[in-house]
N, C-alpha and C positions, 0 to 999 in steps of 0.2 A: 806531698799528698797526691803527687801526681799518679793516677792506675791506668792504665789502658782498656781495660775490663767497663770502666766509668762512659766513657763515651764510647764504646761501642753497644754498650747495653740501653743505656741510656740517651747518648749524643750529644752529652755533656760533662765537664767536667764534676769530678766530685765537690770542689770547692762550690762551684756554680749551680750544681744540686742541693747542696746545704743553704746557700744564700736564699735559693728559688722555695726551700723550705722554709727556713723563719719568717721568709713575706707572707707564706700563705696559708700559715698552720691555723693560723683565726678564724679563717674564711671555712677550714676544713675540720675544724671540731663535732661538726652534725654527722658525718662521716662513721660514728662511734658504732661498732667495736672494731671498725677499720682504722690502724695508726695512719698519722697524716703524709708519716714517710712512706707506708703500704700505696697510699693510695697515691699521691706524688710519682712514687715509681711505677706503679701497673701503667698509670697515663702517661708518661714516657714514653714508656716501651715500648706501650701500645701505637703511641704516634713513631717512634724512631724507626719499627718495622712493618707497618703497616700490619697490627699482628691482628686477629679476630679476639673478641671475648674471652672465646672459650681456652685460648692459645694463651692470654696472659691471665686466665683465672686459674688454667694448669700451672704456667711459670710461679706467680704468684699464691696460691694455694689459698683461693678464693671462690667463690660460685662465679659463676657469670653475670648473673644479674647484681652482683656488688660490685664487679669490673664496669660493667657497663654505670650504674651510679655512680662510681669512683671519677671515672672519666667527666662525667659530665660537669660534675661538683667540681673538679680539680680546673676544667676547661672554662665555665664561669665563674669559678673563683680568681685564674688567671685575667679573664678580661676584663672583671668589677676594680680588682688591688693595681694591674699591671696595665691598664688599658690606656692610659695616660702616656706612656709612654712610646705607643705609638701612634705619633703626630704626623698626620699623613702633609696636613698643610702647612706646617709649618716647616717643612722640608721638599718641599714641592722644588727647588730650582735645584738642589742638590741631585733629586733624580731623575728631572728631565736634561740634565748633563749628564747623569750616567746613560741613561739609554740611549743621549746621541753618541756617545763613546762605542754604541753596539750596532750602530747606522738606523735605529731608531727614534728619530728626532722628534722632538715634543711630546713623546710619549712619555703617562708619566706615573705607569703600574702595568702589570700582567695580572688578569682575574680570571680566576679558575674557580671551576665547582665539583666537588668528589663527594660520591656519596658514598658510606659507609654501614655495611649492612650490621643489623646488629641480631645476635644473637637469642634465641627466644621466644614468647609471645608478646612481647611490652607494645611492639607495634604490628602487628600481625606476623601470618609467617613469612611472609615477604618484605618485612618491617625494614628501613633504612632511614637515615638520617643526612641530613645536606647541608653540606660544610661551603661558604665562599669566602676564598683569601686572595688581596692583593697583594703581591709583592713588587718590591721593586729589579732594578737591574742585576741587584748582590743579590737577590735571593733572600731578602730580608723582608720579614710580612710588616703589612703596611697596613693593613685589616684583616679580620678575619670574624663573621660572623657562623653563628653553628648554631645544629638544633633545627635546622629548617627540617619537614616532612618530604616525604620525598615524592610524594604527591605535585608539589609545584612545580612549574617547570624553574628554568633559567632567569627568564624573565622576570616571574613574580618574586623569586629570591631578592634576584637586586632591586626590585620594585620598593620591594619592602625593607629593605635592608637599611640600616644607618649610614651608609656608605652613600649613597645616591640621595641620601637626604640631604646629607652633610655636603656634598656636590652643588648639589640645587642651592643650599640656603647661602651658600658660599658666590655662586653666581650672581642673586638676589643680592647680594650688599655689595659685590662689585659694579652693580649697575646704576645704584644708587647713587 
């Protein structure tokens, strides 16, 4: 089953697209008369190349403003089904060994914020959208909140984020 076409299009394998499918076709039924695999793969692509809207509603043979819903549905439906599975604290001593293996010791995430303009009028014409993901030393996200306006700075994303809440309440019962 193996294609090469699969993760270079995608960034994943085919098997591991079909898997990533059957978790998440439930979430993606509202999606209609977009199939779940359409919309699955525009948000792919669209993350594997950092492509615009209108780039993968050409690839895809979709409008824009259904790439950009697609995205969004397909990005909270990964975080509602799949979000569990990344446990930032329950793996906290694994990654501040990895990043002293990089001579960054006790560090124990990289956090970045990319905003991503979106196509359209949905958010004016300057319209963008603010993505923040931790990842660890592999390069494996550790969070990833999205959908923030691009309006806020830095600050108020993490402010507001589940990420720095979950920080704080985690300090709060270690003090106790």
């Amino acid at each position: 089953d193996y294609d090469p076409r699969w993760t270079h299009f995608f960034n994943l394998s085919k098997p591991s697209f079909t898997l990533l499918l059957r978790l998440l076709t439930p979430s993606l039924s509202s999606l209609s008369p977009l199939p779940p695999n359409f919309a699955l793969a525009a948000t792919l692509f669209r993350l594997a190349h950092s492509a615009s809207f209108s780039a993968v509603s050409r690839r895809f043979n979709i409008d824009s403003p259904a790439a950009c819903v697609a995205f969004y549905t397909v990005c909270k439906a990964i975080n509602e089904n799949l979000g569990h599975l990344f446990e930032f604290k329950s793996d906290i001593n694994r990654i501040i060994v990895g990043f002293g293996w990089i001579s960054l010791p006790n560090c124990c995430g990289v956090l970045g914020l990319e905003k991503f303009k979106l196509d359209g009028d949905l958010l004016g014409e300057n319209g963008s959208l603010v993505v923040q993901a931790l990842v660890d030393s592999e390069g494996r996200f550790l969070d990833v909140s999205a959908g923030w306006p691009s309006t806020l700075t830095p600050e108020k994303v993490l402010r507001q984020s589940k990420l720095l809440s979950g920080v704080e309440e985690t300090d709060r019962k270690s003090v106790v």
